[in-house]
C-alpha positions, 0 to 999 in steps of 0.5 A: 651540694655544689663543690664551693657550699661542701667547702665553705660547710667545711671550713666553718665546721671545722673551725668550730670544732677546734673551738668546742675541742679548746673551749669544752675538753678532748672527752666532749669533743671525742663524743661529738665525733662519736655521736656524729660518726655513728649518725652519718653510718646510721643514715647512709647504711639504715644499720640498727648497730650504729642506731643502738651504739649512739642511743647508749652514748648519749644515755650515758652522758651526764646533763652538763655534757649532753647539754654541750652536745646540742649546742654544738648540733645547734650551732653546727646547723645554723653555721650550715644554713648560713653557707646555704644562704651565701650559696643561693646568693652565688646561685642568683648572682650567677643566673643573668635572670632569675625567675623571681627577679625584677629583670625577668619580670620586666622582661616578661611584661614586656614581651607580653606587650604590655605598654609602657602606658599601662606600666606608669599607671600601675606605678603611679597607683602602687603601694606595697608595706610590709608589716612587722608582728610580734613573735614571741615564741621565736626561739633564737635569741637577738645574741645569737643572731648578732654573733652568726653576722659576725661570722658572716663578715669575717667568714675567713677568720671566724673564730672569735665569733665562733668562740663568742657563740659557744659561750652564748646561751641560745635559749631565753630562760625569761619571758619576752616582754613587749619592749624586748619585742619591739628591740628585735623588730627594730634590730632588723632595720638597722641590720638589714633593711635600710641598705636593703631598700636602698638596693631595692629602689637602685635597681628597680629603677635600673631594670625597669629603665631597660625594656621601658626607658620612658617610665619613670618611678615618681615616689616611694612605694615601698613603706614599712609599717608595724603591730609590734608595740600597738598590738593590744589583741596580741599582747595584753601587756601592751599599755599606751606608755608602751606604744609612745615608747615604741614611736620614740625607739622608732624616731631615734633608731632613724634619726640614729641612722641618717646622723651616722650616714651624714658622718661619713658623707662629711668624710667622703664629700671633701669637694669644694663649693663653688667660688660664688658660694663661698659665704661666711660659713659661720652662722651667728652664735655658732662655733668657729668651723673646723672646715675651710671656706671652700667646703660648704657642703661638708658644713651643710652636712654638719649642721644636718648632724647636729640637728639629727643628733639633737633630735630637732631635725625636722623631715624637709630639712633632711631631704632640702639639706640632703638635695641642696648638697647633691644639686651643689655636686652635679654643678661642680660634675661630681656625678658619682658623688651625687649618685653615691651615698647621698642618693642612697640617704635621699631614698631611705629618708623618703622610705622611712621619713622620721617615724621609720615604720607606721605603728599599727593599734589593734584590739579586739572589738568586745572592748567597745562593750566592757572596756570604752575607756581603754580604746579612748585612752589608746586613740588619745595615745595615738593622737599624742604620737602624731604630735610629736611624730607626725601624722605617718608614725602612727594612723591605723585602728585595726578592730579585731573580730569586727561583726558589724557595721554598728562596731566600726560607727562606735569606734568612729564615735570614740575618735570624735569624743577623743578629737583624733580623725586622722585615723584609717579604721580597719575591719578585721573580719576573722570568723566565716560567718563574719567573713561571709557577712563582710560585703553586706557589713561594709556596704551598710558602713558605707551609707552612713553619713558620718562614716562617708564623711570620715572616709572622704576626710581619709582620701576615699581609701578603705582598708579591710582585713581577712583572716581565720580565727584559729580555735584554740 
């Protein structure tokens, strides 16, 4: 380990110690230390004294204090990866060109003579989602996960977090239900994603610019898409209301987002407009303006806000506002405003539009033999979502062990009878027989008629899955 990560183990470690010697009592901490102490000699000198000697410690402990003792260990290893973490960071930051960097391996095609022609079309065609699943069995709670960030942001002073993460039980003692599955998938984009894909596309555009300057990124190929909430063959608990529930969570969990974001570009862009556009700045029937006639941008972004805020704000409005706001800036020669923030906003809300992720629906292919109404009811729900949406929240059927051609025509003859068709059907073929099956299935599914009509209505694009039955 290099000198900075002993130091920062150190240090954290130390605190919390303090912490367990305040919150729990000397007698806890004094068998902490023990049992630590004894581990360390264990394991450096293979001694079965020391072995023995810390077996006998923690047979004696009674239930309460054997349970302090793990969750101190517990929360000793999760403060440690976090130091790993930020260590690989300080690794990557250091290295000019890490070999899974976008720097190296615009090099790298570069240097293999790979044209800037070719590079463009490969860009042109590319399309990368990311999919959320469900995973009930995780065990660290979303509690516990908030509180190591809070130790991550005030790392020199950590110990309120600290104290909040002993007091925080780490084990769930209730089932996780499907909305509670989808509050964690949703969770990470507020915390991480959205300022992630803003970095992302920042500096793919910076890298890519340096061997080929004259490539140009013309879209957003990065999209988000999720099973969390529309997973029927994955959890059965999952019920249509559920997956409108979930399309709605997803609504305002972005347009939470762009509102806060607009709040603080009305903070930072203070410029004035220019003179020839300065108009009346209030619109009929709208409240007097706490803003001065000169900033007509900060007025844009505020009725962009309340719009946001009242969930009436419509995807084009977003982005027309947002670049009519930028455009404004670049004339008055604010460069770093116009390529600040509202940039960064521009790229989320094109990444994320209002839906923020596609939810995916998949159930398994037996419901077309003992449960036809439940799969219309599921495409009546994904028909309701798109409504009220848009067509991008949700439009993708994933069927479950799909052992034929005969199973995809049936659900195409379901949509019809539900009167939904903007939706891309997708094979999932799992056992080996079906997986060996699968040109023949898909070849056959393609000289049907109808189906070829139903694809060429999808953009001639087929989707199909793969994967592996475990037995269970």
């Amino acid at each position: 380990m290099g000198d900075a990560l002993i130091r920062e183990i150190n240090h954290l470690t130390e605190r919390l110690d303090g912490i367990i010697r305040e919150q729990a009592g000397d007698l806890v901490f004094h068998h902490l230390d023990q049992i630590r102490r004894l581990a360390a000699t264990n394991r450096q000198h293979k001694d079965r004294v020391s072995l023995r000697a810390k077996r006998a410690l923690i047979n004696q402990l009674g239930v309460r204090e054997a349970y302090q003792i793990a969750h101190a260990f517990s929360l000793f290893f999760q403060l440690t990866n976090l130091c790993e973490e930020r260590a690989r960071v300080r690794h990557l930051q250091a290295e000019g060109e890490p070999a899974m960097s976008l720097r190296h391996l615009f090099r790298e095609l570069k240097d293999s003579g790979v044209s800037a022609e070719k590079i463009q079309q490969c860009l042109n065609e590319l399309e990368i989602q990311p999919v959320f699943t469900a995973h009930p069995t995780e065990a660290k709670r979303r509690a516990v996960l908030t509180q190591i960030w809070r130790v991550a942001e005030r790392f020199e002073e950590p110990d309120e977090a600290l104290e909040a993460l002993w007091h925080t039980e780490e084990v769930r003692e209730r089932r996780v239900g499907p909305l509670q599955e989808v509050e964690n998938a949703v969770f990470y984009f507020d915390r991480t994603i959205f300022e992630t894909v803003a970095n992302f596309y920042a500096t793919f555009d910076a890298e890519l610019a340096k061997p080929y300057p004259t490539v140009k990124r013309r879209g957003h190929f990065l999209t988000f898409a999720s099973w969390v909430g529309g997973d029927r063959d994955g959890n059965p608990f999952v019920t249509p209301e559920i997956s409108r529930t979930t399309a709605q969570w997803h609504a305002c969990m972005a347009m939470d987002f762009y509102e806060r974001q607009c709040a603080l570009l009305q903070q930072e862009i203070t410029h004035s407009s220019p003179p020839a556009r300065r108009s009346a700045l209030n619109e009929p029937g709208e409240a007097t303006t706490a803003f001065q006639p000169y900033e007509a941008f900060r007025l844009k972004l505020a009725r962009l806000r309340n719009k946001l805020r009242g969930g009436k704000c419509e995807l084009a409005d977003l982005i027309r506002t947002l670049e009519e706001v930028q455009a404004g800036l670049r004339q008055r020669k604010a460069r770093r405003a116009a390529e600040g923030r509202i940039q960064r906003l521009l790229t989320q809300a094109r990444t994320f539009g209002l839906h923020l992720a596609e939810l995916d629906f998949r159930d398994h292919c037996s419901k077309l033999d003992s449960a036809e109404a439940e799969l219309l009811e599921e495409l009546h729900t994904i028909r309701d979502i798109q409504r009220k949406h848009g067509p991008k929240a949700a439009n993708r059927f994933i069927l479950s062990m799909t052992r034929s051609a005969g199973d995809l025509l049936r659900m195409l003859r379901l949509m019809d009878k539900a009167g939904v068709w903007n939706i891309d059907l997708v094979p999932l073929f799992e056992t080996i027989k079906d997986l060996e099956n699968a040109s023949h299935i898909m070849a056959e599914l393609w000289t049907d008629p109808h189906y070829r009509a139903h694809l060429k209505h999808r953009g001639r694009v087929q989707e199909i899955m793969v994967g592996q039955k475990c037995p269970a």
